[in-house]
C-alpha positions in Angstrom: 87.3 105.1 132.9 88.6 102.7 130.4 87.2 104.5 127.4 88.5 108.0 128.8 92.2 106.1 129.4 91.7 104.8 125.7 91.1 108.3 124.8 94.7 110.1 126.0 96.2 106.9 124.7 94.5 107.3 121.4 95.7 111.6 121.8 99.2 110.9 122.7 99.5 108.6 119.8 98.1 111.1 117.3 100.5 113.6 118.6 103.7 111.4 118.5 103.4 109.6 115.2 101.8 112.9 113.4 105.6 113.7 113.9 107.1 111.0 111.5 106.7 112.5 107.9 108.7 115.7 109.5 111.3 113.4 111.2 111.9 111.1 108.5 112.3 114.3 106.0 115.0 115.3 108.4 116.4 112.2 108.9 116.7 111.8 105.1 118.4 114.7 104.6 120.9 114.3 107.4 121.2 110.7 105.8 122.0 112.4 102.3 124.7 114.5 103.3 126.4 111.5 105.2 126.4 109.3 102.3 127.7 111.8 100.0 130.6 112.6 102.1 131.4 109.2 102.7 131.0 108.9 98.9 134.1 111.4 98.4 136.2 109.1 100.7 135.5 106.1 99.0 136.3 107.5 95.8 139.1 108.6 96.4 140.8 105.5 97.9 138.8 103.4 95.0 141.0 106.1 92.8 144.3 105.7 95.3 144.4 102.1 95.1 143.4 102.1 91.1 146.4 104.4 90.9 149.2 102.1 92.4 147.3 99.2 90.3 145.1 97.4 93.3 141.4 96.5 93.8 139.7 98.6 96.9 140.1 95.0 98.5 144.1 94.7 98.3 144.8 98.0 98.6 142.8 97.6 102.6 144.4 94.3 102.7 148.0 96.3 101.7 147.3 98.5 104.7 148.7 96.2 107.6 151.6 95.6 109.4 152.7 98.8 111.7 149.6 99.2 114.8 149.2 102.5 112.9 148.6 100.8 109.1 146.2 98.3 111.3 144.4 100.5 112.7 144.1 102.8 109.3 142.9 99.6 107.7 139.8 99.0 110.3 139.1 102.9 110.2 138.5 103.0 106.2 137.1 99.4 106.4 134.2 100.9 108.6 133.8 103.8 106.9 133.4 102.2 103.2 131.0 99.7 105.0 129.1 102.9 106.5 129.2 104.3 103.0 127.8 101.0 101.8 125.0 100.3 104.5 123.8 104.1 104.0 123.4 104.8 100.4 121.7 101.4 100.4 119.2 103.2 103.1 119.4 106.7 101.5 118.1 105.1 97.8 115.3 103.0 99.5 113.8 106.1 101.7 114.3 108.8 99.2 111.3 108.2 96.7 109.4 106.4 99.3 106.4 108.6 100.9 106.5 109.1 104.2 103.8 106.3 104.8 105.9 104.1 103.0 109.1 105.1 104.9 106.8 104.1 108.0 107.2 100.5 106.5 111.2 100.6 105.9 111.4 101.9 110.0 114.6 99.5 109.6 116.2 101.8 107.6 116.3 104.4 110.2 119.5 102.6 111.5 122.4 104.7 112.2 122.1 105.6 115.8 124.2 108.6 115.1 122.0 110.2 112.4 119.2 109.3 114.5 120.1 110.6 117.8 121.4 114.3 115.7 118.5 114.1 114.4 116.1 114.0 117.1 118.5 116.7 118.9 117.7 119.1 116.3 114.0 118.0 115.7 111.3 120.6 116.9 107.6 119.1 116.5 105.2 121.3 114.3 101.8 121.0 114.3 100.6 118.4 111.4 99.4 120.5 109.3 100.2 118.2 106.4 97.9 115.6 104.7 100.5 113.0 105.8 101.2 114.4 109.1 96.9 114.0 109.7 97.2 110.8 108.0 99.6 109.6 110.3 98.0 111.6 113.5 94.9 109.5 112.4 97.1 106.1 112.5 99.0 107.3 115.7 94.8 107.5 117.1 94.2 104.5 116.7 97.2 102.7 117.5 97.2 104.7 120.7 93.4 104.3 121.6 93.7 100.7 120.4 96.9 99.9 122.9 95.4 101.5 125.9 91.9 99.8 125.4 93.6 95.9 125.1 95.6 96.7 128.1 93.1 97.5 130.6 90.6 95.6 128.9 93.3 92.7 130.0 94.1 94.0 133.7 90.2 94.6 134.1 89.4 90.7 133.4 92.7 89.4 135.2 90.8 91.2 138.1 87.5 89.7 137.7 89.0 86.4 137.5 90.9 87.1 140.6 87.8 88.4 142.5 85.8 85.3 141.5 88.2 83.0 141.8 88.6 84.4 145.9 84.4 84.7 146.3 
């Protein structure tokens, strides 16, 4: 029972993480075309503020008063930070291979990019030598899992059973 348990554990991981290399390609593109348009707004208020003589810091510190200027402030704030947090992501995942991108999983931050992502993603059948490399690491990881876990439950049981005898 255990070892057949162990087996669809070991399956289902196979299947899921043989599904990485193809998700983190998409991710990484989605993650490109975000950082390059959020490139083209920080340019241009680098060049705005460069223009009337002021650092990207004083020209966001310039851009308070009115609720309107505060809140225009906080929006291009976030959005040069976004830039910032991104193309720091985008240049670590795009030479890495996709066992290597397993390793930066942190990098697969934005929640936005993300959740489109997996909207859009369709599995394919790992026909890859990454995808069967990581269908082979999914295996084990799955077969591994399920096999601790009842291996646990089944001596918590025996304990109890001889502890009660």
């Amino acid at each position: 029972m255990i070892r057949t348990l162990a087996l669809a554990g070991g399956i289902a991981g196979a299947v899921a993480l043989s599904q990485f290399p193809e998700f983190s390609q998409q991710y990484l593109q989605r993650l490109s075309g975000a950082v390059d348009e959020l490139r083209a707004i920080v340019l241009d208020f680098d060049a705005t503020a460069a223009r009337a003589g002021m650092t990207r810091e004083e020209a966001l510190a310039d851009l308070s008063g009115s609720a309107f200027q505060s809140e225009l402030q906080a929006t291009l704030a976030g959005r040069i930070t976004r830039y910032e947090d991104l193309a720091a992501d985008y240049a670590a995942l795009r030479e890495a291979e996709p066992l290597q991108r397993l390793a930066q999983v942190h990098r697969f931050a934005d929640a936005d990019l993300a959740r489109r992502t997996w909207a859009d993603f369709r599995p394919a059948v790992p026909v890859t030598a990454d995808g069967m490399l990581f269908a082979g690491i999914g295996f084990g990881a799955g077969w591994l899992g399920v096999a601790l876990l009842l291996g646990l439950a089944g001596r918590a049981l025996r304990r109890r059973r001889a502890v009660s005898a």
